[in-house]
NUSEMI-621211 format. One line per 5 residues: their letters; for each residue z, x, y of N, C-alpha, C. Coordinates in Angstrom, 3 decimals. Last residue first. Layout:
BEGIN
a = Z/X/Y/Z/X/Y/Z/X/Y; ...
This chain:
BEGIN
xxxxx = 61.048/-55.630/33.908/59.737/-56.293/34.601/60.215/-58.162/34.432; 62.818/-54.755/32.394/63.182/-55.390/33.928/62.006/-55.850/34.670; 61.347/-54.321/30.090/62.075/-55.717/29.878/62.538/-55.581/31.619; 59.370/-52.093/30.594/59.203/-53.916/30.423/60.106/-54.821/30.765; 61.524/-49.995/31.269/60.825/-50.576/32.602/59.973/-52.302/31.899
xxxxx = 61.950/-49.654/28.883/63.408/-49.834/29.768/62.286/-50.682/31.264; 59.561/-48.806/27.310/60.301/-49.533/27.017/61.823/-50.619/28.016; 59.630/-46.171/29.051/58.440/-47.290/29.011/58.992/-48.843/28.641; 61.973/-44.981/28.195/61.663/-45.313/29.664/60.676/-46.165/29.968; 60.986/-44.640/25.442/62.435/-45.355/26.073/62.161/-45.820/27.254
xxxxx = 59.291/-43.097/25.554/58.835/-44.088/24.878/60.278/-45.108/25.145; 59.780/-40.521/26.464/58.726/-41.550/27.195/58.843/-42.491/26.719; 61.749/-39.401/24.695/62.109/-40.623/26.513/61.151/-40.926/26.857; 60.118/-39.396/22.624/60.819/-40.351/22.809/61.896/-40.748/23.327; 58.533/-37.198/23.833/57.966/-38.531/23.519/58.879/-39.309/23.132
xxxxx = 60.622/-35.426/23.781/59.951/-35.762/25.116/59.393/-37.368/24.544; 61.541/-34.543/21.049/62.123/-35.229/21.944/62.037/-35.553/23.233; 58.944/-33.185/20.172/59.390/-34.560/19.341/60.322/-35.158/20.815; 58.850/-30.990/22.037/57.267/-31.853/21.636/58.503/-33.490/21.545; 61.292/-29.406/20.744/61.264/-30.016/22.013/59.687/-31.308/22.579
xxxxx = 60.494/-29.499/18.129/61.600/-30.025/18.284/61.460/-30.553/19.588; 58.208/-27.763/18.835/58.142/-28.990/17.668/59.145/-29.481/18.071; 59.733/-25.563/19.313/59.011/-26.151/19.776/58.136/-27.265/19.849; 61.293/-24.587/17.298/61.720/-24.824/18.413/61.047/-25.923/19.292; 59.397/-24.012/15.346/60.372/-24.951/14.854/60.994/-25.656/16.120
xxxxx = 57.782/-21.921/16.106/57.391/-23.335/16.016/58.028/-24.456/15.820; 60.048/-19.676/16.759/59.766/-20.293/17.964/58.992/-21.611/17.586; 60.704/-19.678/13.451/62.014/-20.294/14.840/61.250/-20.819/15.742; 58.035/-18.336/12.877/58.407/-19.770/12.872/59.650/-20.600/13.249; 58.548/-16.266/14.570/57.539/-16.598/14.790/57.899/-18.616/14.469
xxxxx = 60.759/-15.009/13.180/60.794/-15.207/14.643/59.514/-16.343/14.874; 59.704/-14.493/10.453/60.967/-15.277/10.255/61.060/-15.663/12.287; 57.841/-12.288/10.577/57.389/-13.942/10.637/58.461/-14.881/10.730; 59.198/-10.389/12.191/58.305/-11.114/12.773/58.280/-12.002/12.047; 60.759/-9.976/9.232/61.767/-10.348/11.078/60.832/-10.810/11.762
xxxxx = 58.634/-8.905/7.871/59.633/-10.259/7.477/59.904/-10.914/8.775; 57.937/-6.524/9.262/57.085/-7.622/9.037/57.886/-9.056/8.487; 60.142/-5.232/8.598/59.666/-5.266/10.345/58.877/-6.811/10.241; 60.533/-4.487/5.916/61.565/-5.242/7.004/61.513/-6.125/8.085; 58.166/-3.036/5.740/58.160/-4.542/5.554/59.014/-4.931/5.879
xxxxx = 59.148/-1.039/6.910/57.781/-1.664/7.474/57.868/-2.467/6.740; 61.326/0.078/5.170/61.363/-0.506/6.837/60.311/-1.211/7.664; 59.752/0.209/3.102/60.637/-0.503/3.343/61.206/-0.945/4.489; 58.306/2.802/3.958/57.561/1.420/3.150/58.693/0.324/3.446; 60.181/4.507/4.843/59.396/4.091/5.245/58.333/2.775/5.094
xxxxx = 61.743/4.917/1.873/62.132/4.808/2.997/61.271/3.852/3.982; 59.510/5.740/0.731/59.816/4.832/-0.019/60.385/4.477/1.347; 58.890/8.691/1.970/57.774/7.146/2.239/58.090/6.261/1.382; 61.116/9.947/1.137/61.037/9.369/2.798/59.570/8.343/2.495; 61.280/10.157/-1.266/61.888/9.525/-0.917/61.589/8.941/0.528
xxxxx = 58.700/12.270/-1.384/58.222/10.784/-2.240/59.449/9.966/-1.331; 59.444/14.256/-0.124/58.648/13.274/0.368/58.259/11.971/-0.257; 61.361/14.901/-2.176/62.037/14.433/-0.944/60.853/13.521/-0.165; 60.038/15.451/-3.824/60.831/14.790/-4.389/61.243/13.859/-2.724; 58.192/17.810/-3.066/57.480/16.699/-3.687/58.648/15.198/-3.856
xxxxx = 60.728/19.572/-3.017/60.177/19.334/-1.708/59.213/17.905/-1.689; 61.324/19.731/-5.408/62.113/19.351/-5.031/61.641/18.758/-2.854; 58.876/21.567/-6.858/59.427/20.232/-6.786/60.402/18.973/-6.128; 56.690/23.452/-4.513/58.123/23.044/-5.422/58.390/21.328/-5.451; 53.365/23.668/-5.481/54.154/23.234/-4.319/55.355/22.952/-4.947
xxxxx = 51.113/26.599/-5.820/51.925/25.167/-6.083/52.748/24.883/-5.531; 48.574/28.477/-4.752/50.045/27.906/-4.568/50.482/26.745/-5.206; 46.603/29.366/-7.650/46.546/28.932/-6.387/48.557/28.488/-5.982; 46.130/32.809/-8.929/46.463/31.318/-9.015/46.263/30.679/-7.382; 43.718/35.197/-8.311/44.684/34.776/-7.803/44.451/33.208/-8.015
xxxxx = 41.794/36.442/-11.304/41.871/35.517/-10.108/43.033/35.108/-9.725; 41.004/39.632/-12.283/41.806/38.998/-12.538/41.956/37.799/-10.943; 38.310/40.644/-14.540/39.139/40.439/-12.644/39.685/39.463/-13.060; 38.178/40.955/-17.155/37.969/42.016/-16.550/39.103/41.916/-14.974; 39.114/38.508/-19.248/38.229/39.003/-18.357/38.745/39.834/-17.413
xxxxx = 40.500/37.045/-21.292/40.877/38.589/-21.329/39.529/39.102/-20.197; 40.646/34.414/-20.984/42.362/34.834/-20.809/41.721/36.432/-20.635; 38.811/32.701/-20.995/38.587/33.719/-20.955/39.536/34.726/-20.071; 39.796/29.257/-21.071/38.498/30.060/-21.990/39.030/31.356/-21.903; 41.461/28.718/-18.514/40.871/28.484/-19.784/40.727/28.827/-20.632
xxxxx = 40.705/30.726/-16.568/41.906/30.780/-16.798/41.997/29.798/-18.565; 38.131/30.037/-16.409/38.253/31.054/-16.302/39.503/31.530/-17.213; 38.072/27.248/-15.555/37.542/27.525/-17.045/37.653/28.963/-17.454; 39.640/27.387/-13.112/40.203/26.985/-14.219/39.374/27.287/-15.475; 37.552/28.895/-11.650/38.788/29.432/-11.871/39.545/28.756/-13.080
xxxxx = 35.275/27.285/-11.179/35.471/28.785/-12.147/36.385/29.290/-12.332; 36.342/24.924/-9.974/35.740/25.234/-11.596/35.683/26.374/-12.558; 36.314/26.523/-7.829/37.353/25.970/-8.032/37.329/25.833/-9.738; 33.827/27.684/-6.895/35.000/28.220/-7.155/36.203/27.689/-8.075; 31.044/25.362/-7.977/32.298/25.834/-7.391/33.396/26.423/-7.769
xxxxx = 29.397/25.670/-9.932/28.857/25.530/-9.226/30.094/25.609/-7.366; 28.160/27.055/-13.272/29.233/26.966/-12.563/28.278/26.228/-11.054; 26.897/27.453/-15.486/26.973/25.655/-15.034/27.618/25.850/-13.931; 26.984/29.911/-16.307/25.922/29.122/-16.159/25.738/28.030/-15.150; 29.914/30.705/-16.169/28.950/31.614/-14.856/27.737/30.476/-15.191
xxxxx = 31.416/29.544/-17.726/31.106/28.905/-16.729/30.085/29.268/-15.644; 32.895/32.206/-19.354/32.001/30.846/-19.937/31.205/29.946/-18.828; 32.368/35.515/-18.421/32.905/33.799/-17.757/32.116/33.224/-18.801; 31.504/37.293/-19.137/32.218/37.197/-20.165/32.625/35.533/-20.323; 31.069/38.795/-16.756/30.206/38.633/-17.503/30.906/37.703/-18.780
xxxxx = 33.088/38.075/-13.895/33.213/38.664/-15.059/31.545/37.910/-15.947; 32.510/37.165/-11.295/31.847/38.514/-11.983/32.053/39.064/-13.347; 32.758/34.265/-9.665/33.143/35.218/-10.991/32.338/36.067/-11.508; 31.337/32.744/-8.186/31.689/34.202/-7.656/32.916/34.883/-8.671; 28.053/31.875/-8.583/29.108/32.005/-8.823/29.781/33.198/-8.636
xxxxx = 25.964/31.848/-6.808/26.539/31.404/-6.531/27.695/31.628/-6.997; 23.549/33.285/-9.177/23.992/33.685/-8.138/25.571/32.940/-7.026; 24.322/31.471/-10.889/24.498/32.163/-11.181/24.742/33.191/-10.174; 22.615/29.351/-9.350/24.256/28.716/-9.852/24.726/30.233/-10.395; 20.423/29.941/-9.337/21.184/29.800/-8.334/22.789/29.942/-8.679
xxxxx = 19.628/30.283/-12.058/19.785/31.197/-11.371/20.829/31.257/-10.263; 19.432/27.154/-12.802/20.763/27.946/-13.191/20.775/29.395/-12.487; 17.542/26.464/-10.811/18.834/25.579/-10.277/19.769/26.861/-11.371; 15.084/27.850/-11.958/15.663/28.161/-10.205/17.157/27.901/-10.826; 15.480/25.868/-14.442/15.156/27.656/-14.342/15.931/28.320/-13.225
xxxxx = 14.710/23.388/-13.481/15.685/24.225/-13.833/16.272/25.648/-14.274; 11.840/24.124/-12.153/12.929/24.120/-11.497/14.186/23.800/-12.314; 10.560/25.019/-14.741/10.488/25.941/-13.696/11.638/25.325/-12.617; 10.464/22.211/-16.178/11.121/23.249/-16.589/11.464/24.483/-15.326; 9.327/20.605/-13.634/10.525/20.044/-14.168/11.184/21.554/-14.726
xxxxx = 6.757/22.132/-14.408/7.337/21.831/-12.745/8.834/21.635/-13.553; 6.251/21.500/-16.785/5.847/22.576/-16.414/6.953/22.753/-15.072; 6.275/18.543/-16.453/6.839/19.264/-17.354/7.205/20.477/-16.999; 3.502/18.292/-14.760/5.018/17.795/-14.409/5.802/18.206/-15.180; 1.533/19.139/-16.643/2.102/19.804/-14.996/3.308/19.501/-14.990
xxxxx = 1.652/17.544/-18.665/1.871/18.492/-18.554/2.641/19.486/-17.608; 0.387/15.184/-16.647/1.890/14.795/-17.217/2.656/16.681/-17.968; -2.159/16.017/-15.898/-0.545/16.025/-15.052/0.385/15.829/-15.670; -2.810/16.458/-18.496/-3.137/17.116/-17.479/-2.233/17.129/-16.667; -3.625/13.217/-18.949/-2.783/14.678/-20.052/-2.046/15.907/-19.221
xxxxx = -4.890/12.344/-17.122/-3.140/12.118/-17.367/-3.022/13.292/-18.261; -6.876/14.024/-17.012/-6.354/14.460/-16.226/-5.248/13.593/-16.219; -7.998/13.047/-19.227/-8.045/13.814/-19.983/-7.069/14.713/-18.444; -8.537/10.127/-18.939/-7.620/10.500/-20.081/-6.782/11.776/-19.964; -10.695/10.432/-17.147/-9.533/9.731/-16.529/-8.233/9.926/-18.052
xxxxx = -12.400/11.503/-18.747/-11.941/12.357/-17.697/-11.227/11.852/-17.057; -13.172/9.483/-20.627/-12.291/10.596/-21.076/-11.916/11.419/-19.997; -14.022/7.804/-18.668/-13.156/7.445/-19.139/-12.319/8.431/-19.764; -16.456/8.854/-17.516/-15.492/8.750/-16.531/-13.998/8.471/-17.600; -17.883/8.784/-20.380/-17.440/10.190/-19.513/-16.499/10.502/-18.501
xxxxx = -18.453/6.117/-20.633/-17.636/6.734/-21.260/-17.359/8.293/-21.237; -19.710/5.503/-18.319/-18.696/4.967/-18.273/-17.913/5.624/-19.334; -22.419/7.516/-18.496/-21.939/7.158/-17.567/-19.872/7.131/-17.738; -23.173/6.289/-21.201/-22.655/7.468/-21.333/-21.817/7.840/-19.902; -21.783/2.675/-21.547/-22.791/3.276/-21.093/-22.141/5.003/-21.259
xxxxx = -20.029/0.778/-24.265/-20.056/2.026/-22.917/-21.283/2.888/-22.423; -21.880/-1.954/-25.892/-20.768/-0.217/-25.750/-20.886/-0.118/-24.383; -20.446/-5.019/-25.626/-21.360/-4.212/-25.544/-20.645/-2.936/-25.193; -19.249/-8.932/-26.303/-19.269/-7.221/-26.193/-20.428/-6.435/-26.097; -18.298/-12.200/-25.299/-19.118/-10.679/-26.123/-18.794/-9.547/-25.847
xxxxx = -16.361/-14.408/-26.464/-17.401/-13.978/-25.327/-17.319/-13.005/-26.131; -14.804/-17.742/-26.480/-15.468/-16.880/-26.920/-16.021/-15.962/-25.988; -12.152/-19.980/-26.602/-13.056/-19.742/-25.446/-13.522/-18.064/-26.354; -9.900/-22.774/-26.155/-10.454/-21.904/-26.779/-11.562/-21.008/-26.259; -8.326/-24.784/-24.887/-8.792/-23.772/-24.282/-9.286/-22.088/-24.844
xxxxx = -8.425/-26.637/-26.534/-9.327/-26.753/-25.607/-9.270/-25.439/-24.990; -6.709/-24.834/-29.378/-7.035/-26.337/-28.914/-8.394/-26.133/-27.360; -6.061/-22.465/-30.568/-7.060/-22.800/-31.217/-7.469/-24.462/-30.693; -5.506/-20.601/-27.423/-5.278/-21.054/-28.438/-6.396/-21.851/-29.430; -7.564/-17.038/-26.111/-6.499/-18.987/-26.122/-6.457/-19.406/-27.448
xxxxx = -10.371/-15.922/-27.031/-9.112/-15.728/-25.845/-8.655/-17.387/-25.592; -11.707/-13.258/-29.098/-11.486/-14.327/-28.502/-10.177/-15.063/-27.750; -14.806/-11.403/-28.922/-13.551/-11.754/-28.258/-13.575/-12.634/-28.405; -16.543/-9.595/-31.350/-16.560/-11.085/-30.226/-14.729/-10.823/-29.959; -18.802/-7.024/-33.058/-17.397/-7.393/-32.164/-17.368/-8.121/-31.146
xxxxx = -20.247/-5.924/-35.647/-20.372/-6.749/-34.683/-19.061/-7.298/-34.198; -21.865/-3.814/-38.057/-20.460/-4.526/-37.292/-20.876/-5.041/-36.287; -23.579/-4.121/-41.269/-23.752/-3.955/-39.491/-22.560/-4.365/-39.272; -22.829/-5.242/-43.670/-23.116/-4.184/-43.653/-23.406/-3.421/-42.102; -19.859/-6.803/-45.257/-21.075/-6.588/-44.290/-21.504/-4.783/-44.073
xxxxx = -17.299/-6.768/-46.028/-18.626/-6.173/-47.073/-19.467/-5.979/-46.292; -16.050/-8.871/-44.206/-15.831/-7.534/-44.086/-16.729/-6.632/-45.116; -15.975/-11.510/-43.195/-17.415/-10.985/-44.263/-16.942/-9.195/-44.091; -14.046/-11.231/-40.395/-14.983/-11.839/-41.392/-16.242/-11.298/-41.980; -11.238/-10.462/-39.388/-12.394/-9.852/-39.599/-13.058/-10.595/-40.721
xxxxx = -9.308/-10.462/-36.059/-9.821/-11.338/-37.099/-11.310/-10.545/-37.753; -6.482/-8.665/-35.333/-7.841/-9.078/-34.840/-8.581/-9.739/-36.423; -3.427/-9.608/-34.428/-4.379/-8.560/-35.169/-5.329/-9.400/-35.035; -2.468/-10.446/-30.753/-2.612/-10.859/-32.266/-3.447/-9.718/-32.817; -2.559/-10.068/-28.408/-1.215/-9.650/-28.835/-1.169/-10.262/-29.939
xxxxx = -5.592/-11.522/-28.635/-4.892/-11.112/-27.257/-3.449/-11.070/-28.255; -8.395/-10.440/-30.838/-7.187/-11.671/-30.247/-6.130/-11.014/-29.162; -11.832/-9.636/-32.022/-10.588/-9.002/-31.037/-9.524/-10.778/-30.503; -13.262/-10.476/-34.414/-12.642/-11.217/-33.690/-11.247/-10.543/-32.896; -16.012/-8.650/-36.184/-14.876/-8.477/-35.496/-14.046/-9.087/-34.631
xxxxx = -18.390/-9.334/-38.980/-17.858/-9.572/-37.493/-16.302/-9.637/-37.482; -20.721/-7.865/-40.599/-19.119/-7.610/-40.547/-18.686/-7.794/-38.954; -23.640/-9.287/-42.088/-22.410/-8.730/-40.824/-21.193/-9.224/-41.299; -25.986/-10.869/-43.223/-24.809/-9.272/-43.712/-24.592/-8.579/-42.638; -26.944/-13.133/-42.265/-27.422/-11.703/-41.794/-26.663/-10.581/-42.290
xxxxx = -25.084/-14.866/-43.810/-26.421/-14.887/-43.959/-26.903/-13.526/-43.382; -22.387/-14.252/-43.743/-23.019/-14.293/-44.759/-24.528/-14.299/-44.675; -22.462/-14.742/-40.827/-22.196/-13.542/-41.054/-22.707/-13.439/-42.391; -23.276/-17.545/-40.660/-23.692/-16.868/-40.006/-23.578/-15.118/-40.289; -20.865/-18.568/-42.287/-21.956/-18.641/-42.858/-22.774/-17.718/-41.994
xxxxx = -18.934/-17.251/-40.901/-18.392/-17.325/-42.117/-20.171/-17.407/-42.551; -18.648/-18.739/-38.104/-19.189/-17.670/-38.475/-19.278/-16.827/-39.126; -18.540/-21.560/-39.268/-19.600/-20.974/-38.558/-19.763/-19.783/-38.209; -16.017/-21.505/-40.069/-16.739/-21.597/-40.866/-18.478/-21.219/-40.656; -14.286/-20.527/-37.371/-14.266/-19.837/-38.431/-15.469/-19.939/-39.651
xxxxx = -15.990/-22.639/-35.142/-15.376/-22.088/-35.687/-15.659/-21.191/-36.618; -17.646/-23.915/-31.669/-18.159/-23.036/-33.041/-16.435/-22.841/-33.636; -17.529/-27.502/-30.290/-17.120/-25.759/-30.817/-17.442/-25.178/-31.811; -20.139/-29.246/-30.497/-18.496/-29.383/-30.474/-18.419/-27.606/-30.962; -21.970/-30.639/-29.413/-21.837/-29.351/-28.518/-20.076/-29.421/-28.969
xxxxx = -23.606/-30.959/-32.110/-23.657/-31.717/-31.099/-23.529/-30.619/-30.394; -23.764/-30.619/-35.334/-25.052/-30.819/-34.756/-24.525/-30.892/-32.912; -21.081/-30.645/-35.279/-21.045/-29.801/-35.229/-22.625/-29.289/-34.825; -20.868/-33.817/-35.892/-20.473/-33.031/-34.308/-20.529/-31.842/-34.215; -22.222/-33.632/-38.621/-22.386/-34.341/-37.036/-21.763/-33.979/-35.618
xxxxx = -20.251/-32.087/-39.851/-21.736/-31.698/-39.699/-22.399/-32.473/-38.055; -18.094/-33.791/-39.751/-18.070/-32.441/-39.511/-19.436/-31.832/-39.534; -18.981/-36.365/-41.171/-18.441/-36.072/-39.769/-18.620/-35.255/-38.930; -19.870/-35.250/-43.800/-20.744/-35.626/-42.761/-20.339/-35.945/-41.426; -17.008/-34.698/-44.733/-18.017/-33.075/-44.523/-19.142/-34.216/-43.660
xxxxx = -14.250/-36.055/-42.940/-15.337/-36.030/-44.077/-16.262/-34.764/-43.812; -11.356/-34.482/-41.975/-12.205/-35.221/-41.671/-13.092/-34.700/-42.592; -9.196/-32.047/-42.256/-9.003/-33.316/-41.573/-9.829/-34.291/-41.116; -10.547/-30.527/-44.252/-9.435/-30.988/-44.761/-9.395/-32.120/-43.706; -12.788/-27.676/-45.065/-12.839/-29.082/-44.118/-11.722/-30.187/-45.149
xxxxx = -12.574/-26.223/-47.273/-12.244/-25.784/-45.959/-11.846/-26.666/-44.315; -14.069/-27.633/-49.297/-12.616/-27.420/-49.512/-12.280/-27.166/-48.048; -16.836/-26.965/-48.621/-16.132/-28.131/-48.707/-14.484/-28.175/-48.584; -18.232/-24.461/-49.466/-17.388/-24.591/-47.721/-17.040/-25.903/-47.292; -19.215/-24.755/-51.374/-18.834/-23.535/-51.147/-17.560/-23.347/-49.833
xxxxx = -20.831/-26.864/-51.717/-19.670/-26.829/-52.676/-18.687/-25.540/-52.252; -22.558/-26.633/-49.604/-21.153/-27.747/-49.782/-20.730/-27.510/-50.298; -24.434/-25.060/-48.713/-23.801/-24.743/-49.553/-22.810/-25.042/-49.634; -26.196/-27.024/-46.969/-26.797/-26.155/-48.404/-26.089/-25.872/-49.249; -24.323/-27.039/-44.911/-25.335/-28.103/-45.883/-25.534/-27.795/-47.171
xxxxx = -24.505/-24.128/-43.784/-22.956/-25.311/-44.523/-23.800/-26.205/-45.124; -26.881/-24.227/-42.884/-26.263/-23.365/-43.914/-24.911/-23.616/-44.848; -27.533/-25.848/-40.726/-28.141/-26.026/-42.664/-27.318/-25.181/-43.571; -25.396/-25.036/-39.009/-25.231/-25.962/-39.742/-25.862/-26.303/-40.922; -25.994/-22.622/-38.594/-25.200/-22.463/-39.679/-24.944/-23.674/-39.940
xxxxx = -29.122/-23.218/-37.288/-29.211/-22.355/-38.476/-27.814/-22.737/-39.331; -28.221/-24.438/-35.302/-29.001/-25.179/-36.285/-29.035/-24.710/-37.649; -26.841/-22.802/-33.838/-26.251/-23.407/-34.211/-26.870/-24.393/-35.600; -29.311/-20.866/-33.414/-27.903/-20.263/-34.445/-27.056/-21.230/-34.698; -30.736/-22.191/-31.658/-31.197/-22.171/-32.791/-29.819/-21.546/-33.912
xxxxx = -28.986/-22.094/-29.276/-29.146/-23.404/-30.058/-29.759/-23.293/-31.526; -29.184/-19.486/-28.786/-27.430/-20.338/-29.151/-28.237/-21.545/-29.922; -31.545/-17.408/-30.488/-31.512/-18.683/-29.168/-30.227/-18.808/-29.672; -32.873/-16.115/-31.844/-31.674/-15.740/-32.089/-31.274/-16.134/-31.133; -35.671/-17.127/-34.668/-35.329/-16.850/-33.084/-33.529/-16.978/-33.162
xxxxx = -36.431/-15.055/-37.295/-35.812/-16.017/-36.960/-35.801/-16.541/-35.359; -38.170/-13.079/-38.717/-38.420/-13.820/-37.805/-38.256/-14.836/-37.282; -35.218/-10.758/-38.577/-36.904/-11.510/-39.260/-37.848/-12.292/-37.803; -33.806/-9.872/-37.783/-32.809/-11.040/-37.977/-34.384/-11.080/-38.570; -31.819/-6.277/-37.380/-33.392/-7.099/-38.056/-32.388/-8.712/-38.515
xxxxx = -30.528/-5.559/-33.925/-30.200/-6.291/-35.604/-31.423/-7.022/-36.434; -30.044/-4.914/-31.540/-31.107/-4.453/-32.274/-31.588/-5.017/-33.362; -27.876/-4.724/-29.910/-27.375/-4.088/-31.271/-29.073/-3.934/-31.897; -28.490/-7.635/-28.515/-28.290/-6.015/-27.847/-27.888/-4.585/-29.016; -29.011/-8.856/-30.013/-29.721/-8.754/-29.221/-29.691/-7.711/-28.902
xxxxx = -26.376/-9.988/-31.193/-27.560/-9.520/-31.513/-28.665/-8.628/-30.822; -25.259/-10.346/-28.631/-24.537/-9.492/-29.316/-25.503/-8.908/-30.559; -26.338/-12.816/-27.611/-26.395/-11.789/-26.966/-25.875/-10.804/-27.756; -25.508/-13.768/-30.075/-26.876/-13.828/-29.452/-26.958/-12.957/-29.023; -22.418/-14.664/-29.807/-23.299/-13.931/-30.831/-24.660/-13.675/-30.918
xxxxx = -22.348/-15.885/-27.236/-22.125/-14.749/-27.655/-22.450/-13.843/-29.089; -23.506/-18.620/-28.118/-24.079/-17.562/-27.248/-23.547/-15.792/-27.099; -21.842/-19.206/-30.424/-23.619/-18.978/-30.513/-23.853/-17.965/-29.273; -19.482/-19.772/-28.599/-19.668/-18.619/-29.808/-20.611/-18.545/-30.391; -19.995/-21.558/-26.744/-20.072/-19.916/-26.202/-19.736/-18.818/-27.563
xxxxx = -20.706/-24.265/-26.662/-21.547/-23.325/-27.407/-20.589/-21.710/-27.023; -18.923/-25.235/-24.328/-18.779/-25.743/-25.805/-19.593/-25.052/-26.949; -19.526/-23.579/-22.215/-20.000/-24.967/-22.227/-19.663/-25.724/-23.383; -18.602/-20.972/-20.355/-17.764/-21.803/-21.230/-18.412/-23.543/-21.414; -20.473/-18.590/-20.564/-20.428/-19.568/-19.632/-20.050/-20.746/-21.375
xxxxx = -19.285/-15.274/-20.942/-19.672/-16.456/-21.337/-19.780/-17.720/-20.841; -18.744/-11.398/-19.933/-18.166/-12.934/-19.630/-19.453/-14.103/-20.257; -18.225/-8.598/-21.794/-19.153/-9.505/-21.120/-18.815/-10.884/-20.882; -16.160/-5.658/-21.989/-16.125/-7.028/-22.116/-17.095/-8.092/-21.218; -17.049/-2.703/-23.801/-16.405/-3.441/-22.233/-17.244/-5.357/-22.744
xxxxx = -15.657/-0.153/-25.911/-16.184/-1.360/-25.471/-16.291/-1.814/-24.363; -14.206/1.709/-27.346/-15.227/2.339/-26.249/-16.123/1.215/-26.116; -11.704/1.536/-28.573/-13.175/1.116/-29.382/-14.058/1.170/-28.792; -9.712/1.374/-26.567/-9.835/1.902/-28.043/-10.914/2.310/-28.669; -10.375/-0.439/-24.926/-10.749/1.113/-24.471/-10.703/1.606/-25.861
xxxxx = -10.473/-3.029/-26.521/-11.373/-2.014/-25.728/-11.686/-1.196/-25.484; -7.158/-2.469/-26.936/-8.411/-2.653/-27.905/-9.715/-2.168/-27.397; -6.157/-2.647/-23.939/-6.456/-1.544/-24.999/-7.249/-1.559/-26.020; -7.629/-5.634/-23.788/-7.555/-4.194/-23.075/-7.755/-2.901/-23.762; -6.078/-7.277/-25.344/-7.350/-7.012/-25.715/-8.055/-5.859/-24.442
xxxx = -3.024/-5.490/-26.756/-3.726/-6.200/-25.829/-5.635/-6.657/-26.433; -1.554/-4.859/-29.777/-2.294/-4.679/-28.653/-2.938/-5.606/-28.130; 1.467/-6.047/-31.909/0.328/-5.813/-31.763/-0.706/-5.680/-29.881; 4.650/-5.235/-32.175/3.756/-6.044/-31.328/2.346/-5.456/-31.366
């Protein structure tokens, strides 16, 4: 992935001048970009409007040269609106650069940057920002004041600076953390594989018993528990499991007797009401 037009910037110890987007802003930025660079133009004037006049004779002049280039409309079309306020392109600053021997620089946003008339002999660097439809859009450049490019290496030059530190810091406290752990561990044999990393007893004993069968102190195993005792408790909470779901069956098996019951007695009320209702019409 190619760079921002940000980084590019800082890259190239630039800062970015804004353009009033009227349909000229790649005359006007190349104006101002003259201008400020110094550039022997003669005694041309280096106005937007006059630079536009200028590369349109200049395509004129040299049709045979910059005919081919114009594909979706006639070359007097393309001269005519290009007399007007229709956008500067590639060919305009193709002749413009040919004529003053410049090497202009087209910085693009997460594109490589565009370089025309690269033989030139002065550089000159335009931004440009959007696609190649309406929202195309030009603007300028100018260096770093000494000011701005002093703050900049001293904002460089104290990330270096901390990010170091922090390193520095980072190493020094693992340093502490294995001491500790060294102090902490309460295997004395020198010999422990684990005295580094160790961090509980418990660890040190098995990598102890592990690894380093021939160390000096010898660590009391821990109790194990007989088998036969492991055997019997496994049986009593099988035991136990089983009688507790016993328990739980007998409740729900009670539970739905009493709905069954009761449902039953519901059903056979409503139909002596419904008898007795019945028995009292017809003696009516």
């Amino acid at each position: 992935m190619s760079e921002s037009i940000q980084r590019k910037l800082k890259r190239t110890m630039l800062q970015k001048i804004r353009i009033r987007g009227d349909g000229s802003c790649q005359f006007r930025a190349l104006s101002y970009v003259l201008k400020d660079k110094d550039i022997n133009v003669g005694s041309q004037s280096i106005d937007h409007k006059s630079l536009r006049a200028l590369a349109v004779s200049l395509i004129k002049k040299h049709k045979s040269h910059y005919q081919d280039f114009i594909w979706d409309q006639s070359f007097s079309s393309y001269l005519a609106k290009m007399k007007g306020a229709e956008y500067g392109d590639n060919l305009t600053l193709q002749a413009l650069a040919e004529h003053f021997d410049l090497r202009i620089v087209v910085l693009r946003n997460r594109k490589p940057s565009n370089i025309i008339n690269p033989s030139g002999a002065g550089t000159v660097t335009l931004i440009y920002s959007g696609d190649d439809g309406n929202d195309a859009h030009y603007e300028a450049t100018k260096d770093l004041d000494e000011k701005q490019s002093s703050k900049r290496s001293r904002k460089q030059s104290s990330k270096q600076s901390s990010k170091q530190s922090s390193n520095r810091s980072r190493k020094q406290s693992r340093k502490q953390s294995s001491k500790r752990s060294r102090k902490n561990c309460k295997c004395r044999d020198r010999r422990c594989p684990c005295r580094k990393n160790c961090k509980s007893l418990g660890r040190c004993r098995k990598n102890c018993n592990q690894k380093s069968r021939k160390s000096r102190t010898r660590i009391p195993r821990r109790r194990t528990i007989p088998r036969r005792s492991v055997r019997r408790k496994s049986r009593k909470s099988r035991k136990s499991r089983k009688r507790k779901s016993q328990k739980r069956k007998s409740q729900k098996r009670r539970k739905s007797q009493k709905r069954r019951k009761s449902l039953k007695r519901k059903s056979q009320k409503r139909r002596k009401s419904r008898k007795s209702r019945k028995s009292r019409k017809r003696k009516k």
